[in-house]
C-alpha positions, 0 to 999 in steps of 0.5 A, spaced: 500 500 500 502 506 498 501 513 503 496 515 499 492 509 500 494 509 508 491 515 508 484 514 504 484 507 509 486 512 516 479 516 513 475 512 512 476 508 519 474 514 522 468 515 518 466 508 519 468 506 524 469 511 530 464 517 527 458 513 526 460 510 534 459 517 537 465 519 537 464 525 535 469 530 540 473 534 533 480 534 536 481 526 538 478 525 531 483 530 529 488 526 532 487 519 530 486 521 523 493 525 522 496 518 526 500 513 521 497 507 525 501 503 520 508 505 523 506 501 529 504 495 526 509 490 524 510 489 516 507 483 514 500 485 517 501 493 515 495 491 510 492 490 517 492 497 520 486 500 520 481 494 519 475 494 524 479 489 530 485 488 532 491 488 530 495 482 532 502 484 534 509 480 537 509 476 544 501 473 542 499 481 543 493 485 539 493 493 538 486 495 542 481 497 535 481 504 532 473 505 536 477 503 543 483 507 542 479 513 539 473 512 546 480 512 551 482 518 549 475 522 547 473 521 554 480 523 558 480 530 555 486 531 557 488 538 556 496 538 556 499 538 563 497 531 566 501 525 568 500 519 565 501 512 567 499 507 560 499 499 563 500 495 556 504 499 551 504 493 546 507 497 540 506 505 542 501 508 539 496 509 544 502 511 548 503 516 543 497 519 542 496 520 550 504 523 550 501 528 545 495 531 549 499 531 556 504 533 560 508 526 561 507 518 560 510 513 563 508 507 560 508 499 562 510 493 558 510 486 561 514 484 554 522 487 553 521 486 544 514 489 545 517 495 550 524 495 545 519 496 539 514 501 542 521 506 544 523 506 537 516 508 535 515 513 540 522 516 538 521 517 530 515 520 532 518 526 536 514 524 542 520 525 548 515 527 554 513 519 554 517 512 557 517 505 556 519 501 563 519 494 562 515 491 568 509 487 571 505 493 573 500 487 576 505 486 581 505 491 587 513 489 589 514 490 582 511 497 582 513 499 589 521 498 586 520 502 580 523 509 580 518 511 575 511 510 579 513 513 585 509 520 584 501 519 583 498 520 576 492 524 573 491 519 568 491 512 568 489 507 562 489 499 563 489 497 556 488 490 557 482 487 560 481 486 569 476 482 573 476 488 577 482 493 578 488 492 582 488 496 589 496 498 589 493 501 581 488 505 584 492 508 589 497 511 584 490 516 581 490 522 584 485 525 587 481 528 580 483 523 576 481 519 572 481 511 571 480 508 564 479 500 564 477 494 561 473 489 566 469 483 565 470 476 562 470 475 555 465 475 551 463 481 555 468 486 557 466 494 559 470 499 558 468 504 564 471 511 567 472 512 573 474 518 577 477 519 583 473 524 588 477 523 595 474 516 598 469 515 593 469 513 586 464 516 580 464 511 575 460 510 567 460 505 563 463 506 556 460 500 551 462 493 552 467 490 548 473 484 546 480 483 549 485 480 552 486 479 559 491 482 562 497 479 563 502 478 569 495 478 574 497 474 581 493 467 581 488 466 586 488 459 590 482 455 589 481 451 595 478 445 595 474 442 602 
């Protein structure tokens, strides 16, 4: 495919699959439509980009769809100065997207090929406000002994999909900010907002969706009496 032929796909995505879904806020749909989502995509799957679904990347991993990356950041409204912490970087377009509409990112990948690559993307995209940690941000241990995560974060995206959201996750949010996430069980995963008002919690649901399950979850004990 030629950049022109990048570019008609890039357009008609937005129109088909993102517009006609509500998504309608003109500066997301700005963004997503000036992004080259093929440069994140591995060559032999570059045909793949702006299909409705999800992109199959290294280490058994997908990209969210376009309709899920375009709600996230519709729905944060991020106005340029927040903090950002991104878990499941996958290849950096997402990341990228977040850098571009805030102040910093750090973002976590459990797989170092996925981590390796999403810092080249970021880096020949000229995003230098974001960071690639290689970790398991499922691990409480983990994120306690990482330089990276010890300041609270405005924003928080879990871009893989959760039973129910980690509570050393959820203490990293500001007071204000806003927790975007993927919970449930396929087949029924929602995507919900939650924003954190001192000791209480507001949340909505977005639209219910598919995705894989977050990877590096502790495993609970089943016993047997």
């Amino acid at each position: 495919m030629t950049v022109t032929d990048f570019q008609f796909a890039r357009k008609n995505m937005v129109d088909q699959q993102i517009r006609c879904c509500k998504v309608l806020d003109a500066s997301t749909l700005d963004l997503v439509e000036s992004m080259p989502r093929e440069n994140f995509v591995p060559e032999h799957v570059k045909s793949l980009a702006y299909m409705e679904g999800h992109v199959p990347l290294p280490c058994n991993q997908e990209m969210l769809s376009p309709l899920q990356e375009a709600t996230i950041i519709s729905h944060l409204a991020l106005t340029g100065s927040e903090r950002v912490l991104e878990i499941g970087t996958g290849t950096g377009f997402l990341t990228t997207m977040l850098a571009m509409q805030s102040g910093e990112v750090v973002s976590c990948e459990i797989h170092e090929p996925l981590a390796e690559s999403a810092r080249g993307h970021l880096q020949q995209h000229g995003i230098t406000n974001a960071q690639v940690v290689t970790i398991n941000a499922m691990d409480p241990a983990a994120v306690a002994a990482c330089p990276e995560m010890q300041q609270p974060f405005d924003v928080i995206v879990l871009a893989a999909a959760l039973r129910e959201i980690p509570a050393h996750i959820e203490a990293m949010l500001t007071n204000g900010g806003k927790l975007i996430a993927f919970v449930g069980q396929n087949p029924v995963v929602s995507l919900i907002l939650k924003t954190k008002n001192g000791q209480t919690w507001q949340q909505i649901g977005l639209f219910e969706t598919l995705l894989l399950d977050m990877e590096g979850l502790p495993e609970k004990r089943q016993f047997i009496f």
